[in-house]
MMTF fields as JSON, N, C-alpha, C and O atoms, coordinates in Angstrom:
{
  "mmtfVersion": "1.0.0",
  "mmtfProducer": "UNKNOWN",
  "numBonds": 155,
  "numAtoms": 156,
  "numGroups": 39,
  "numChains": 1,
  "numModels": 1,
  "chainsPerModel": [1],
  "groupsPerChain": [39],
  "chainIdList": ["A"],
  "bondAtomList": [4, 2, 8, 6, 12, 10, 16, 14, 20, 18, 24, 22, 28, 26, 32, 30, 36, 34, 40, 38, 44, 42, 48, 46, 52, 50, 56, 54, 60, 58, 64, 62, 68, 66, 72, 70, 76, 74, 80, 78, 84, 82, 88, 86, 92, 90, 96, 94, 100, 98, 104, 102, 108, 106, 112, 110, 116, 114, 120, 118, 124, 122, 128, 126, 132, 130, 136, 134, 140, 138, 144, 142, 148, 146, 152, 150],
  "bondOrderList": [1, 1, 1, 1, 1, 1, 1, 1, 1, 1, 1, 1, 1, 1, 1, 1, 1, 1, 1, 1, 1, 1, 1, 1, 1, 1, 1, 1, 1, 1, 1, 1, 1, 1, 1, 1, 1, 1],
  "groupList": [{"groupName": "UNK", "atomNameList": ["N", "CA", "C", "O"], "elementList": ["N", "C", "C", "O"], "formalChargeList": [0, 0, 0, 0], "bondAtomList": [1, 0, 2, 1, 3, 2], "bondOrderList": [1, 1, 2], "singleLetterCode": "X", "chemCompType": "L-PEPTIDE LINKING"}],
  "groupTypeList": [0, 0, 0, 0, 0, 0, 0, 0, 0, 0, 0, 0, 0, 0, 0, 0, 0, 0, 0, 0, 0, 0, 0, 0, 0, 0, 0, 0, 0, 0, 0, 0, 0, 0, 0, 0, 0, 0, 0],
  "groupIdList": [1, 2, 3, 4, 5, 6, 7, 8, 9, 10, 11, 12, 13, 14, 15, 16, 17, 18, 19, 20, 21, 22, 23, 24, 25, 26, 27, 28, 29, 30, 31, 32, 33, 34, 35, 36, 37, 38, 39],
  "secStructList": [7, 7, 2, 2, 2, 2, 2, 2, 2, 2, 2, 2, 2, 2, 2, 2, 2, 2, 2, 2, 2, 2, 2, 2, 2, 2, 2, 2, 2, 2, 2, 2, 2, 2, 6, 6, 6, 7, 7],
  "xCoordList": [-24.129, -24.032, -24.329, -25.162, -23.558, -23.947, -25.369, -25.998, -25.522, -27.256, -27.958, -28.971, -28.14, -28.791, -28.632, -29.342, -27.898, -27.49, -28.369, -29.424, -27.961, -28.998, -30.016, -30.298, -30.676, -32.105, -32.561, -33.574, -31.733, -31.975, -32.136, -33.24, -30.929, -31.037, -32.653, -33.527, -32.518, -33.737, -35.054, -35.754, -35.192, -36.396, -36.758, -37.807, -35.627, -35.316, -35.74, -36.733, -34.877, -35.286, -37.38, -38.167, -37.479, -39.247, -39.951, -40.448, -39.954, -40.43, -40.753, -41.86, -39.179, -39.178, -39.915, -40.552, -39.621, -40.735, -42.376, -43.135, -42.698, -43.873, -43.971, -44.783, -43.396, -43.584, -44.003, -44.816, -42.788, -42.778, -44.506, -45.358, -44.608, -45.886, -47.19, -48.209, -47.043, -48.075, -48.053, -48.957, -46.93, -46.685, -47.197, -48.11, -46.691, -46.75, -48.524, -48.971, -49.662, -50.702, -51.111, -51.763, -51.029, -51.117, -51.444, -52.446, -49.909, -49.708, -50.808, -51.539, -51.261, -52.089, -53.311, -54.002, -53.657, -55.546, -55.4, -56.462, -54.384, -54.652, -54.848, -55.861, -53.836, -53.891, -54.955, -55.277, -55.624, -57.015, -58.085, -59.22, -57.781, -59.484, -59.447, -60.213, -58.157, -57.597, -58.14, -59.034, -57.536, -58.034, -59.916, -60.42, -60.608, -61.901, -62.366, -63.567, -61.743, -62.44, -62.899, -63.969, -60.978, -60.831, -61.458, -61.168, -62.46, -62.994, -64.591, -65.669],
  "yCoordList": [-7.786, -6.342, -5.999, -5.155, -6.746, -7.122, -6.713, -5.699, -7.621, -8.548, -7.275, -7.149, -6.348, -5.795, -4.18, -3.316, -3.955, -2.997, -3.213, -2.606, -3.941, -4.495, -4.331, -3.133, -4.905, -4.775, -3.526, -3.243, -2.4, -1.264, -0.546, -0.106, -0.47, -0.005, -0.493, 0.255, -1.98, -2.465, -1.561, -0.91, -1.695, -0.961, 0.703, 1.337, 0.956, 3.063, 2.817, 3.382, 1.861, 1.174, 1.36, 2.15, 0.203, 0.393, 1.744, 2.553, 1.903, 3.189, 4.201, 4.633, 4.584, 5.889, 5.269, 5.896, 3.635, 3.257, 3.572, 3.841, 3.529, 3.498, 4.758, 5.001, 5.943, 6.845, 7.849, 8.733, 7.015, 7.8, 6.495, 6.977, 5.57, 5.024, 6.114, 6.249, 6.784, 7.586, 8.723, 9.179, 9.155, 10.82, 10.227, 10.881, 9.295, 9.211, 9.247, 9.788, 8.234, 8.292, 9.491, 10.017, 10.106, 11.366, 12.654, 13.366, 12.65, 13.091, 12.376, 13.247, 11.052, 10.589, 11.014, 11.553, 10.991, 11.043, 12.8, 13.309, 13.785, 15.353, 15.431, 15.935, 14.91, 14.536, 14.391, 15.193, 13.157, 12.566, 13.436, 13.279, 14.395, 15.073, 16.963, 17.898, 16.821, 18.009, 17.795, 18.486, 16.743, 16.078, 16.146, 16.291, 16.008, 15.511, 17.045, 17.261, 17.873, 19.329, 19.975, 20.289, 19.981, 20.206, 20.021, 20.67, 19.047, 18.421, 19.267, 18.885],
  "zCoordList": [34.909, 34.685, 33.212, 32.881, 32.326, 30.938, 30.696, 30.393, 30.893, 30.221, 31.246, 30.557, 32.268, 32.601, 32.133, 32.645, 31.386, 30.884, 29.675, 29.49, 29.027, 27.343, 27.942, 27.97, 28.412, 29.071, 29.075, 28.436, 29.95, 30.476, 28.829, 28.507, 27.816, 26.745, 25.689, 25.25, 25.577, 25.059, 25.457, 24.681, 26.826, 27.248, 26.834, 26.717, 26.718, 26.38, 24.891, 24.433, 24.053, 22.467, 22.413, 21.892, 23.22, 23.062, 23.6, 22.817, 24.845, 24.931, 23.853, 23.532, 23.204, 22.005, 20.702, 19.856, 20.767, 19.518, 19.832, 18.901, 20.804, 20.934, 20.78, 19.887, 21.361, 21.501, 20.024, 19.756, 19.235, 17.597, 17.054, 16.308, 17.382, 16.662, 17.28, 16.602, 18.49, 18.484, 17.728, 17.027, 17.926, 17.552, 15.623, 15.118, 14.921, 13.645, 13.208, 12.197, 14.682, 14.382, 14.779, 13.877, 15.648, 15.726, 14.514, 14.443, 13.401, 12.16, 11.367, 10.895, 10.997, 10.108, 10.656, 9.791, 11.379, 11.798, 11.854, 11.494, 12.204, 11.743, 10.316, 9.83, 9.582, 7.951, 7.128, 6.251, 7.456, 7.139, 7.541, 7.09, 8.406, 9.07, 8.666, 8.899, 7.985, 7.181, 5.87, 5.382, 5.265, 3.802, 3.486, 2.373, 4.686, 4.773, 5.06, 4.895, 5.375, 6.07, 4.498, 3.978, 3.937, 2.401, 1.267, 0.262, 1.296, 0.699, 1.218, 0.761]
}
């Protein structure tokens, strides 16, 4: 019950990481093509 609970949490853990590594590339490549318009 343990160990499948951790699991269950671990997995919710990766999901939202992945989720914030897009949303963050997301923010950099608007950034960069803002910077480049500006220019």
């Amino acid at each position: 019950m343990w160990r499948s609970s951790a699991m269950y949490v671990i997995s919710i853990q990766s999901s939202a990481l992945s989720k914030l590594k897009i949303r963050v590339r997301l923010i950099v490549e608007t950034r960069h093509a803002l910077s480049l318009r500006c220019r």
